[in-house]
NUTI-877021 format. One record per residue: z negated, x negated, y negated of N, C-alpha, C in turn. Coordinates in steps of 0.1 Angstrom, whole numbers, plus 5000, padded with zeros to 4 digits. Layout:
! NUTI-877021
ZXYZXYZXY
...
//
This chain:
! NUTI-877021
511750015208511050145205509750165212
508950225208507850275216507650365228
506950315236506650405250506450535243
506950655247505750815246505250825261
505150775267504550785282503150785273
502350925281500850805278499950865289
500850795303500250835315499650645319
500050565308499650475310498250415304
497650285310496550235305496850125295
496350115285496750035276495349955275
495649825267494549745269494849625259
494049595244494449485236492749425230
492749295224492049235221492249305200
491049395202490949465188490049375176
489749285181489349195168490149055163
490049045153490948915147491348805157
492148725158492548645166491448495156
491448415170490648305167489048345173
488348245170486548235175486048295165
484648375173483648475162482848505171
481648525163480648595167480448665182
481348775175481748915182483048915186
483348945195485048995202484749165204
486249235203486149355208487349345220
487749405233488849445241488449575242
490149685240489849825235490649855252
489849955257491050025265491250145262
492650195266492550365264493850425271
493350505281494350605291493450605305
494850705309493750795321492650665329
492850555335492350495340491250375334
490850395321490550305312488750305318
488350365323486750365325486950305338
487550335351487850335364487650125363
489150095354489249975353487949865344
487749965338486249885333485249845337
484849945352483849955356484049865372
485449815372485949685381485649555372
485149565363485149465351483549415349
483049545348481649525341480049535350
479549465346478249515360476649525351
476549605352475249655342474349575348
473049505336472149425343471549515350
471149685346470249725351470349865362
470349815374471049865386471350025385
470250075377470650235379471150305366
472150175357472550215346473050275343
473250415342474450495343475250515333
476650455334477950455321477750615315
477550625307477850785298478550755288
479050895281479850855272478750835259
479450795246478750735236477150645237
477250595249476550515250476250375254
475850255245476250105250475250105262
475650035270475549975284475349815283
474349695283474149605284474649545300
475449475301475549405316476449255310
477149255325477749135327479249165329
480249055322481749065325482048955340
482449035347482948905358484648975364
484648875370485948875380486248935390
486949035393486149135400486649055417
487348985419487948915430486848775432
486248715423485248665432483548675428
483848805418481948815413481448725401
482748615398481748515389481848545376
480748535369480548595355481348535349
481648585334482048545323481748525310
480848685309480248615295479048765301
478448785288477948925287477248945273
477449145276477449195267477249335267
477949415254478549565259479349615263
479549755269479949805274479849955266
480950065257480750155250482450235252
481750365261482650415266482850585259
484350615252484250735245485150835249
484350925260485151035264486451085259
487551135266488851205258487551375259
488451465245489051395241488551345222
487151305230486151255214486051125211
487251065208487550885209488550855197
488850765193489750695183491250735191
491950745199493050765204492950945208
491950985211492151105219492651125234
492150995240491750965253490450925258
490550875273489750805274489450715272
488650635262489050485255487350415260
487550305262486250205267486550075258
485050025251485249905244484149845249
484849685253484449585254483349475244
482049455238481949395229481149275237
481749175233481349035241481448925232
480848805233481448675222482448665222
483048655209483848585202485148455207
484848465223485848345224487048395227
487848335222488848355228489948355241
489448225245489848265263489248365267
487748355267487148475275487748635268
488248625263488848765251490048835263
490948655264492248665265492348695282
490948695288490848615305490748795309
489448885296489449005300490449095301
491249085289492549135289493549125298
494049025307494248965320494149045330
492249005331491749135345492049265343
492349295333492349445327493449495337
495149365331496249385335495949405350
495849315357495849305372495249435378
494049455368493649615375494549705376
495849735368496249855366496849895351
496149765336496449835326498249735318
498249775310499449735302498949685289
499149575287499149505272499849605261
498849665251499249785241500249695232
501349795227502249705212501549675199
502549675193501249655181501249815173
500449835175500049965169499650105179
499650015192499550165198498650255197
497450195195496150305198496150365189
496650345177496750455164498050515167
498850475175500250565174499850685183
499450615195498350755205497550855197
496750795191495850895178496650995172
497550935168498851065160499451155166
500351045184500651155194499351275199
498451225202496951325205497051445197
497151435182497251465171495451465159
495251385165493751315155494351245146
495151185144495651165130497151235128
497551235113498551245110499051105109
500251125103501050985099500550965087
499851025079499250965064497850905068
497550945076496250905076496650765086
497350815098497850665105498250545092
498750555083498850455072497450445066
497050525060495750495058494650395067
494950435081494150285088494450145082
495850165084496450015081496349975068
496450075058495750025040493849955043
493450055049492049975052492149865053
492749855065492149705075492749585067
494249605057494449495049494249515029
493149575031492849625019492249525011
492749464999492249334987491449344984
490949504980489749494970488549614975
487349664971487049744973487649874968
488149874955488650024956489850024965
490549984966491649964982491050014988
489950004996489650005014488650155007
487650214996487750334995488150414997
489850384984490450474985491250544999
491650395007492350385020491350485029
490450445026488650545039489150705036
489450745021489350825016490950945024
491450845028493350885032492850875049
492250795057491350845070491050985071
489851005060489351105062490451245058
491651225055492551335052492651395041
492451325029492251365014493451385011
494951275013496351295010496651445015
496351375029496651515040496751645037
495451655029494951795025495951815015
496251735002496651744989498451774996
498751755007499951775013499851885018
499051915025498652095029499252195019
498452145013498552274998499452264991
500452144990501352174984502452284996
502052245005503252265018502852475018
501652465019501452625017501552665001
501852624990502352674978504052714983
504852574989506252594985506352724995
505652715009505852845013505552995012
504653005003504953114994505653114985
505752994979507053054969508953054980
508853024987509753075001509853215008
508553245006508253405012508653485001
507953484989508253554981509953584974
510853474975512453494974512853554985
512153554996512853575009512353725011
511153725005511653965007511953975000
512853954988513353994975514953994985
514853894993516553874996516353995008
515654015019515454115029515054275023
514354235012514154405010514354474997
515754424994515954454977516254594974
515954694986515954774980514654844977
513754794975512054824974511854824960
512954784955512854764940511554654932
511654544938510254444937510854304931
511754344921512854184917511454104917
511953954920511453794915511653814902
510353764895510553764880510853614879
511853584875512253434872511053374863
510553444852509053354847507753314859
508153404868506653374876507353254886
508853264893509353184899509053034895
509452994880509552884870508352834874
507252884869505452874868505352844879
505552874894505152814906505652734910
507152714904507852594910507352484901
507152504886506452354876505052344883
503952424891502752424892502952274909
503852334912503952244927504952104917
505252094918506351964908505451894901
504851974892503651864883502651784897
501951864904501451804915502151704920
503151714925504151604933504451474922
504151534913504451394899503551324894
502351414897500851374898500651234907
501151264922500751204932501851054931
503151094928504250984923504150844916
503250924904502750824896501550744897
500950824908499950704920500050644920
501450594928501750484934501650334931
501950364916501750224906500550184909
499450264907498150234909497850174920
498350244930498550174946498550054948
500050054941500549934938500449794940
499349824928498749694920497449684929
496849814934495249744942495849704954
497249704960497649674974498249514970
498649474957499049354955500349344954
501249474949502649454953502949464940
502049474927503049464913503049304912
504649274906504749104902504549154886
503849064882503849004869504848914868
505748864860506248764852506048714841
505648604838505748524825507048494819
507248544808508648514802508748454788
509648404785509448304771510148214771
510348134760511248074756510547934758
511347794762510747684767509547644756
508747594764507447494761506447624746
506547744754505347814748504447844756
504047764765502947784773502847874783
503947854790504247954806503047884814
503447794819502647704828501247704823
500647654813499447644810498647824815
499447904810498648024811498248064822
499548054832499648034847498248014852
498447854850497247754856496047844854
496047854838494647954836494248094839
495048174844495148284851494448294863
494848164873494648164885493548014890
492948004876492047934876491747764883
493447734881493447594889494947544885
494347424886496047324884497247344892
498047464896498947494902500547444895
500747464882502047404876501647294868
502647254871502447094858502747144848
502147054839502047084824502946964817
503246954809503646834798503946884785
503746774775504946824759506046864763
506646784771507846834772508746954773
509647024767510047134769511047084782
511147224793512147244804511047214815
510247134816509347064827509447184839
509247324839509547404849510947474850
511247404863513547424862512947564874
512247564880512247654894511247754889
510847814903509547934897508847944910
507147944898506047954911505148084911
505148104926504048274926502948284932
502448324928500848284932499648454931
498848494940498348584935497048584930
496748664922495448694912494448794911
493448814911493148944912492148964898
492249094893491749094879490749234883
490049234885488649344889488749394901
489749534904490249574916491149564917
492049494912493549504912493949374916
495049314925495449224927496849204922
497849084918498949074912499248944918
500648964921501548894923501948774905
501748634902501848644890502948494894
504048524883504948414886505648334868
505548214874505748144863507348104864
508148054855509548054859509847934845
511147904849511647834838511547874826
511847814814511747914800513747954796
513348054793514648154789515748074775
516648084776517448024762518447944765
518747804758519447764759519547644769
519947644781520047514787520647384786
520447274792520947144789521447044799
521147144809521747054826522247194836
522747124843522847254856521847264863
520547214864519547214866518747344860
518447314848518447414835518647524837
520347564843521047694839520547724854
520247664865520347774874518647794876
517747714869516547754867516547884856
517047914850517048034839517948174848
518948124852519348254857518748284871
517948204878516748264886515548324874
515148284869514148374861514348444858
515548484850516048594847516148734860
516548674866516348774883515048804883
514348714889512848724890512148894875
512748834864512048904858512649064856
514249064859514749174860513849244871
513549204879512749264891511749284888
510649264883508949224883508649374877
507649424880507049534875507149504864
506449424855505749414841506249234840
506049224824506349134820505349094810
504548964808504248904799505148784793
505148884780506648734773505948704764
505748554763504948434755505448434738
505048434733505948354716504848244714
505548164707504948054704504548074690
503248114685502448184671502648024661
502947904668503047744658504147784651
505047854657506747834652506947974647
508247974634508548094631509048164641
508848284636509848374648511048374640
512048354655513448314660514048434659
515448434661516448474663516248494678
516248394682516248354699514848464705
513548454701512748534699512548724700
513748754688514148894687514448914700
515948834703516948894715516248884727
515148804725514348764741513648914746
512648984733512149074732512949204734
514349244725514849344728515849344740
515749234747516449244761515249294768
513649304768513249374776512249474771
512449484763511649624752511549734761
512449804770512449884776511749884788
511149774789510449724804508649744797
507949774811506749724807506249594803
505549584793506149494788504349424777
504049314776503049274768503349154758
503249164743503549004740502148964739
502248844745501148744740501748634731
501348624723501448504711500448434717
500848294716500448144721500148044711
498947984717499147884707498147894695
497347984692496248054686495647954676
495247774686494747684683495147624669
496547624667497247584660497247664650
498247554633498447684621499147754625
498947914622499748024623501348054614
502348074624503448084615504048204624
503548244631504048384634502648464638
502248604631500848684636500748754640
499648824647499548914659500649044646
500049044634500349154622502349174625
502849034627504048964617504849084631
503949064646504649094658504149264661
503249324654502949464658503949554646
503649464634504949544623506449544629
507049464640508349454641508449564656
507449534662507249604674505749694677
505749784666504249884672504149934685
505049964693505450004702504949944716
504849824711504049684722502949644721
502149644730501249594732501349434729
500149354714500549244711498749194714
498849044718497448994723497748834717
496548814713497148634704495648564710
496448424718495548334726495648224723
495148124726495247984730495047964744
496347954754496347894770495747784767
495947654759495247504762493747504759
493247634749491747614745491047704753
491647774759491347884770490348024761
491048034748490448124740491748284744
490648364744491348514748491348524758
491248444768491948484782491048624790
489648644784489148764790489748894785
489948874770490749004767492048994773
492848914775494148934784493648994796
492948924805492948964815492549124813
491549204807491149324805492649354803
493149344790494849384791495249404800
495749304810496849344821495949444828
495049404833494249554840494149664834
494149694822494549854812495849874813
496949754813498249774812498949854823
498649764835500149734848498649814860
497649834856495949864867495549964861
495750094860494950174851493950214861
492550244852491150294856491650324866
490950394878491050524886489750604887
489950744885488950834887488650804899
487250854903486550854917486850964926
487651054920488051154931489451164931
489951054926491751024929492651034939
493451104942494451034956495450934950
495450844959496250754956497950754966
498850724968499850654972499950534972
500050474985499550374985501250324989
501850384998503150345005505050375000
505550274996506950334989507350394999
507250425013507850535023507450675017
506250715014505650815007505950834996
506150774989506350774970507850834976
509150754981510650844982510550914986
509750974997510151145007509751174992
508151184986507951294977508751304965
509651164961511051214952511951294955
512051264969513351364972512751524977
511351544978510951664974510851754960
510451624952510851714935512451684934
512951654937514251654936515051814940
514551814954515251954957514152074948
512752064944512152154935512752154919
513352054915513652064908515252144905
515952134910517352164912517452324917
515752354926515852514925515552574909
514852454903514152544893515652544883
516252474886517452484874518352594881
518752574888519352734897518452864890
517352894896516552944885517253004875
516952904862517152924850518852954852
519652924851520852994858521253074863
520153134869520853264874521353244885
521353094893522253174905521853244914
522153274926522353314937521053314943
520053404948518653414949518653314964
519453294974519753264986519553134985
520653024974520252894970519052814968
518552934957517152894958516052884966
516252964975515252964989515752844995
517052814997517552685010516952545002
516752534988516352434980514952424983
513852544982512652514984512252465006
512952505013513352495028513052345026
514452295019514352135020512652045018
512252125007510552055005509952035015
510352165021509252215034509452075045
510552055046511051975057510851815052
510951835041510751675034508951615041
508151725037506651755038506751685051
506851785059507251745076507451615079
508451575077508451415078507451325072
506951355059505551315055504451305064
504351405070502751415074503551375088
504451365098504551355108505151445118
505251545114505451695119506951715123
507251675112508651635117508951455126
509051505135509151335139510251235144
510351125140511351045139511150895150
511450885162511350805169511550635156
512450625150512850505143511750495128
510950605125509950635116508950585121
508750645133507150595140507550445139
508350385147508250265152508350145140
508550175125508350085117507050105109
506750245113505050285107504350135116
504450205129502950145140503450005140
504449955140504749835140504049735133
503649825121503049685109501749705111
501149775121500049805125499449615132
498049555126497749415137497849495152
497549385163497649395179496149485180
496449565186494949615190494749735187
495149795169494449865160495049975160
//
């Protein structure tokens, strides 16, 4: 678990591990300047350390004087700093001993090697961040694409936070307002169950708003899987390969050639994907065969979305139908394959049977279509985003706010029922507290410590 002490000095190597340019060593607690300034020796004798100001000197040892490297020295008063202490950064080359030698002296002065995530976890304790925005560091810093690290900038600056506010001050007025109806019913001021309804759908559509982010999230964070699905030797592997723009699965005539499954990721504008190739679906011929198919079949029962292949050379199957209406219900794309070749099944033959699906007709081996695919899966499984979007980026945040429409929803059916005006109030309570654990407010020693934890060393 995490220290809450923070009478101590913490002290970590805040830039990537390995050689660079630039190194950072961050300190932060009561003694963080004291210990620096046993560290650092300004070239220019009447330098005086102030806050928000770099300082040019030299790093040495404070036990025998001898240098080490040199550089900066940038020190940020509590409590106007990234933690909401006294924090001092180190910026010196890039080496790594010399990184690992500062961090060292730091110790021996007085400080403690930080966990992984402390300085942001201190930020939250301070209360300069919440916990949404504490995630939001960490979407930044492993952010795939530019709209990622945006939108992530955008959850820093408190954009969720806020859109959390206002829901949290709606449910509490619609909490205040049952609650003098229950204290002062003799005032004669009933709840009108239409206006009740209206404010509980006006907070709910919002929470359903924000829910259905997540997908979006999702896919720019890299966590939707695609699967290829289809029936042997219609071109899983080839499309694969061409997807990800390199010889990754073997190819042959041969049908079965892929018994296992391979995943690999892709990125299609702003959107990153998980994309996995697998055995082909149907009928097997070894135990080899069967246990490559009933992994695929897993695989695909899992996968966000599904691209299932048909082979456009051959009639459509029997085998074909059942392949399709076993996942009709799923998100779901056909691509017809095989384009190159005479046609004996057409994009026409597969939108008349299924209008319902999205149908796309290619050649993987001639590498014809593959930009309109790719546009596809990014309209499909990546939709646009507006520029003033919030996103959810985290499935810890996507469930609390389920199980906040969940108890909004169950008032509003009480509501419409008629029950008990008292129910309804303890239903909207629950939101309130759901909220709380969202933003932090409510706090959970076993919460924080799986948040900060995935936090890199340093950050």
């Amino acid at each position: 678990m995490y220290p809450l002490s923070l009478s101590e000095t913490i002290v970590a190597v805040s830039t990537p591990p390995g050689p660079g340019g630039i190194g950072v060593v961050r300190l932060s607690g009561p003694q963080a300047l004291p210990i620096a300034k046993s560290l650092f020796q300004p070239r220019a004798k009447d330098k005086a350390i102030n806050p928000n100001r770099a300082v040019f000197g030299v790093f040495q040892d404070p036990q025998n004087d001898r240098p080490l490297d040199e550089g900066f020295l940038l020190y940020f008063k509590a409590p106007r700093s990234y933690t909401g202490e006294d924090v001092v950064e180190f910026s010196l080359h890039g080496s790594p001993v010399v990184l690992e030698e500062i961090v060292r002296l730091s110790v021996v002065r007085g400080a403690r090697p930080a966990l992984r995530g402390e300085f942001t976890l201190r930020a939250f304790l301070f209360g300069r961040l919440d916990i949404l925005q504490a995630e939001a560091v960490d979407d930044l810093i492993k952010a795939n694409s530019l709209a990622q690290a945006r939108l992530a900038f955008r959850g820093i600056e408190g954009a969720l936070s806020k859109k959390i506010d206002g829901l949290r001050k709606e449910t509490i007025g619609l909490i205040a307002r049952i609650e003098a109806e229950i204290e002062f019913p003799e005032d004669g001021l009933p709840v009108s169950d239409r206006r009740l309804l209206g404010q509980i759908d006006r907070i709910a559509g919002s929470i359903e708003t924000l829910i259905r982010s997540h997908a979006t999230g999702a896919a720019l964070a890299g966590d939707v899987t695609l699967a290829l699905v289809g029936r042997t030797n219609v071109g899983k592997s080839t499309l694969f390969n061409d997807l990800l723009e390199e010889q990754r699965a073997i190819v042959t005539p041969y049908a079965g050639t892929t018994r296992d499954f391979l995943r690999e990721r892709i990125r299609i504008r702003e959107a990153s994907f998980a994309l996995v190739d697998m055995a082909g679906l149907g009928r097997a011929r070894s135990r080899v065969e069967r246990d490559g198919i009933r992994r695929g079949k897993k695989i695909a029962s899992a996968a966000d979305g599904l691209l299932l292949l048909i082979d456009g050379s051959r009639r459509f199957s029997a085998e074909d139908r059942t392949l399709i209406d076993s996942y009709r219900k799923r998100k779901l794309m056909l691509v017809l394959n095989k384009a190159d070749l005479p046609a004996k099944t057409t994009p026409a033959d597969l939108r008349k049977r299924y209008p319902e699906i999205p149908v796309l007709e290619i050649s993987a081996l001639r590498k014809k279509g593959l930009a309109e695919l790719r546009e596809k899966i990014n309209e499909l499984f990546a939709p646009i985003i507006p520029s003033d979007e919030i996103v959810v980026f985290r499935t810890r945040d996507k469930l609390l706010l389920e199980e906040g429409l969940a108890h909004l929803r169950r008032a509003r059916d009480m509501v419409a029922r008629g029950r008990a005006i008292e129910m309804i109030a303890e239903e909207a309570r629950h939101v309130i507290e759901v909220i709380g654990r969202l933003t932090g407010e409510i706090r959970s020693d076993e919460v924080l410590n799986d948040i900060f934890s995935r936090f890199c060393v340093g950050k």
